[in-house]
C-alpha positions in Angstrom: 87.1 133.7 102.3 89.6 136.1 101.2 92.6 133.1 100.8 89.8 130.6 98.7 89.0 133.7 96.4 92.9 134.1 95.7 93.7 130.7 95.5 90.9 130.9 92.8 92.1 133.4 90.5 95.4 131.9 91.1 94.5 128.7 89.7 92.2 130.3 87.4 95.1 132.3 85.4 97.6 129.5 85.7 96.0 126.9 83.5 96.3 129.4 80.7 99.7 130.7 81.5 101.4 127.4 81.9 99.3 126.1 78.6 101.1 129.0 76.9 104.2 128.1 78.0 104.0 124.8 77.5 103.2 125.1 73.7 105.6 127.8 73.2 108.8 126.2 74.6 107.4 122.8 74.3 107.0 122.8 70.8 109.8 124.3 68.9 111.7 121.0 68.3 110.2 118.8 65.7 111.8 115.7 67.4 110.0 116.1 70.6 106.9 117.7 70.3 104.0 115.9 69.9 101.8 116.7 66.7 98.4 116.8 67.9 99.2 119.1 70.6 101.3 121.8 68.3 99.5 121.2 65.7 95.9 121.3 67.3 95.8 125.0 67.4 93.3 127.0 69.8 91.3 123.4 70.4 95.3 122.0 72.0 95.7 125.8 73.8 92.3 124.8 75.4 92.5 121.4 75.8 95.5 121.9 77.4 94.5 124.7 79.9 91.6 122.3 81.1 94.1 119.4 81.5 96.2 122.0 83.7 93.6 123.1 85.8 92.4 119.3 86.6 96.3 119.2 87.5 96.4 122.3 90.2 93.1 120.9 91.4 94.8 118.2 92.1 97.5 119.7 93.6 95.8 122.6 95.5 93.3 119.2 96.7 97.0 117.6 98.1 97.8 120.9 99.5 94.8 121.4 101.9 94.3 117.6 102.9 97.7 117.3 104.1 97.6 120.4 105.6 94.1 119.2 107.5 95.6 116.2 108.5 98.4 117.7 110.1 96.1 119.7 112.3 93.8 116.6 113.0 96.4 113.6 112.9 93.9 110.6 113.2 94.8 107.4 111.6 92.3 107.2 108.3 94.0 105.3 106.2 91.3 105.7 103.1 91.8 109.3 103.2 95.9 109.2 103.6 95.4 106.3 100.7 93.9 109.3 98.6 96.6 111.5 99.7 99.4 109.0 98.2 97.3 108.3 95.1 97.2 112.3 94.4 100.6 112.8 95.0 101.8 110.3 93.0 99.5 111.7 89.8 100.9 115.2 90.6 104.4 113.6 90.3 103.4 111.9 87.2 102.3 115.0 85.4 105.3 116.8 86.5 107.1 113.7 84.9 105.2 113.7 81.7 105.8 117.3 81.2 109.3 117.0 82.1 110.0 114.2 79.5 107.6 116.2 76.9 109.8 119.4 77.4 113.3 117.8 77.5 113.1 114.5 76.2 114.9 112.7 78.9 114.0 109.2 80.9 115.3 111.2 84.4 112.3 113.5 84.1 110.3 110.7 86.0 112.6 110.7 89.1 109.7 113.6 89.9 107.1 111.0 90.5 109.1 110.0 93.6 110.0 113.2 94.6 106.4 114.4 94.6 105.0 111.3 97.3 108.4 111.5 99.5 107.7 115.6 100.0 103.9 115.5 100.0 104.5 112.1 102.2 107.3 114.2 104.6 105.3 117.3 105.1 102.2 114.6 106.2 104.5 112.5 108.6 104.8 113.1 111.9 107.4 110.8 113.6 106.2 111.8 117.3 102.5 110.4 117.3 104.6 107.1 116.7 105.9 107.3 120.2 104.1 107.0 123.3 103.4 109.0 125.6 105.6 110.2 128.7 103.9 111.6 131.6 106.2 112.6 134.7 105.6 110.3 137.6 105.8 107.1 134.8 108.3 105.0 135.2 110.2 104.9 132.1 110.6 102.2 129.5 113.8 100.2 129.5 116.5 101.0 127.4 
């Protein structure tokens, strides 16, 4: 109970604080930022803030289900379908924010990184291989 209530507040003063940040360093160059966000005022602070905390939602939701399929590795491939889907959107807005901030095309190499470390930290080569039990005789070579 204790970890979900931190989590919570985690989560909950995040939104704001990378909102903030965001439109303070993500708007100072006329060339790159985008006007209805800078422009927007408190409406773009909270618009914002709401868009981040669907985004560490997101992220916190990738968090747990990989870490509960780790600990029950069954083969459900709707649920590890979900998985790849949310990585790749967590990737995406990393991308988005990494193209808003600096303006550069390699900013999307995230969206890749994002499903090959979510997808890594859910693998597990060895429930690929079968079994060995002494006594067995053991597969040819």
């Amino acid at each position: 109970m204790l970890r979900l209530l931190l989590v919570g507040l985690t989560l909950l003063h995040l939104g704001p604080g990378l909102a903030f940040a965001l439109l303070a360093f993500g708007c100072g160059d006329a060339a790159l930022r985008p006007a209805p966000l800078c422009d927007g005022g408190v409406a773009a602070f909270l618009r914002l803030t709401v868009a981040l905390w669907g985004a560490l939602a997101l992220a916190a939701w990738c968090w747990a289900a990989i870490r509960d399929e780790r600990v029950q590795p069954h083969a459900r491939p709707p649920r590890r379908a979900a998985i790849l889907l949310a990585l790749a959107g967590c990737g995406a807005i990393v991308a988005l924010t990494g193209q808003w901030l600096s303006g550069e095309a390699a900013a999307w190499l995230a969206l890749p990184a994002a499903v090959a470390t979510g997808w890594l930290a859910l693998a597990n080569p060895s429930h690929c291989n079968t079994p060995y039990r002494v006594g067995d005789e053991r597969p040819p070579t």
